[in-house]
C-alpha positions in Angstrom: 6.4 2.7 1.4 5.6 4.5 4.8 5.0 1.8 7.5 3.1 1.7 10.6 6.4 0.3 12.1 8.3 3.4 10.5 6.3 5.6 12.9 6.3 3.4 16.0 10.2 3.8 15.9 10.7 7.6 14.8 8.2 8.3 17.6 9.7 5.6 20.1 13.2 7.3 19.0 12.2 10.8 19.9 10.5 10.5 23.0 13.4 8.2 24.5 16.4 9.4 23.0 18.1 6.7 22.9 18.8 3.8 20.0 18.9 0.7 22.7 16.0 2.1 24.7 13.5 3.1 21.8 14.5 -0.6 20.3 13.3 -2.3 23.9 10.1 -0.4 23.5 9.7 -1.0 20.2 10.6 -4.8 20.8 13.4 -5.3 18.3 17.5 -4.9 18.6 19.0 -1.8 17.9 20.2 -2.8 14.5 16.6 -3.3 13.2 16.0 -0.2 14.2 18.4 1.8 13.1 18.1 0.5 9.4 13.9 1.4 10.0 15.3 4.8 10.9 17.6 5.2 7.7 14.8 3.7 5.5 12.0 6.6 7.0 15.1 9.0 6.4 15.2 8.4 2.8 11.6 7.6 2.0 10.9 11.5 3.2 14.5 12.9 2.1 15.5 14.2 5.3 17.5 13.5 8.5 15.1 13.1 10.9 17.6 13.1 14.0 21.2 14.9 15.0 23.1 11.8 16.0 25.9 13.8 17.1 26.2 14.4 21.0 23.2 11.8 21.6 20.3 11.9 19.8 18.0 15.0 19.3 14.9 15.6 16.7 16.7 17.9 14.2 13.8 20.5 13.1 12.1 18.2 10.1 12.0 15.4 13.2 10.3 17.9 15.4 7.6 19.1 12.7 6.9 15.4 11.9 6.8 14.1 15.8 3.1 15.7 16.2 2.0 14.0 12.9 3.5 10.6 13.3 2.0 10.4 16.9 -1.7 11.3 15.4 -0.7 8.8 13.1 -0.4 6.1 15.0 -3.0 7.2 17.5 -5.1 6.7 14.4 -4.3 3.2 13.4 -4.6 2.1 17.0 -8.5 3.3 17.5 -9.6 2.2 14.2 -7.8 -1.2 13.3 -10.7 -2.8 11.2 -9.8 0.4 8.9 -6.7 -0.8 7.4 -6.8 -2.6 3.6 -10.9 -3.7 4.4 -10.7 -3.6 0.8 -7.8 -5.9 -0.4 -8.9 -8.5 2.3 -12.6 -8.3 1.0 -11.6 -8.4 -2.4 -8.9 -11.6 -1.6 -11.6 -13.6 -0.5 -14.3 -12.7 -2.9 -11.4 -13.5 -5.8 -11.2 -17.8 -5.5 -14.9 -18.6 -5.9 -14.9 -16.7 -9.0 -12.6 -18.6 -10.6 -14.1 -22.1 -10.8 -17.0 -20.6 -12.8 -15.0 -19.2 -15.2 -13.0 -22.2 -15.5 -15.9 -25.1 -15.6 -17.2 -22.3 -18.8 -13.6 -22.7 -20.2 -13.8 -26.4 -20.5 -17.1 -26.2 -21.7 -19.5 -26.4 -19.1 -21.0 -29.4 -17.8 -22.2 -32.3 -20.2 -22.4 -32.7 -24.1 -19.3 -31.3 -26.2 -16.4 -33.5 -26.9 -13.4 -34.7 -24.2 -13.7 -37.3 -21.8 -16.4 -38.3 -20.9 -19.0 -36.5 -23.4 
């Protein structure tokens, strides 16, 4: 799955060029951040970087740099956007349940079991 966190370092990657100085941005070690990198890599099939003299976009890095950076952009102006759904439906879920449980046992009063 494509994380937020997979952008932040591809794009903190590119524009510093440099694995110890992207992780200090990003605020993690370099270690973290290369296995993010490798991760992104195979998620989208491609290498992403030339990690051969340095580090330099290769030309899949360079047409995904624009997007990744809207991307973010994105997630930072609108962060009540992300998963309203799941949350709402999370907290809607519990107060269902006790209904349909109390119905399960047989309601309230009459009917056999303790206390009826």
């Amino acid at each position: 799955m494509l994380t937020e966190r997979h952008l932040e370092i591809f794009v903190a990657l590119a524009e510093e060029e440099h694995f110890g100085t992207a992780a200090q941005r990003v605020g993690i070690t370099q270690p973290p951040l290369s296995q993010g990198l490798r991760r992104l890599e195979a998620l989208l099939g491609v290498r992403l970087f030339d990690r051969e003299r340095g580090v330099s976009l290769t030309d899949e890095g360079t047409l995904l740099l624009p997007h990744a950076r809207r991307a973010l952009t994105a997630l930072r102006e609108h962060p009540r956007d992300r998963r309203p759904q799941t949350r709402r439906w999370a907290a809607s879920a519990p107060r269902a349940r006790p209904r349909s449980t109390g119905v399960a046992r047989g309601g309230r009063g009459g009917g056999a079991g303790p206390g009826g």
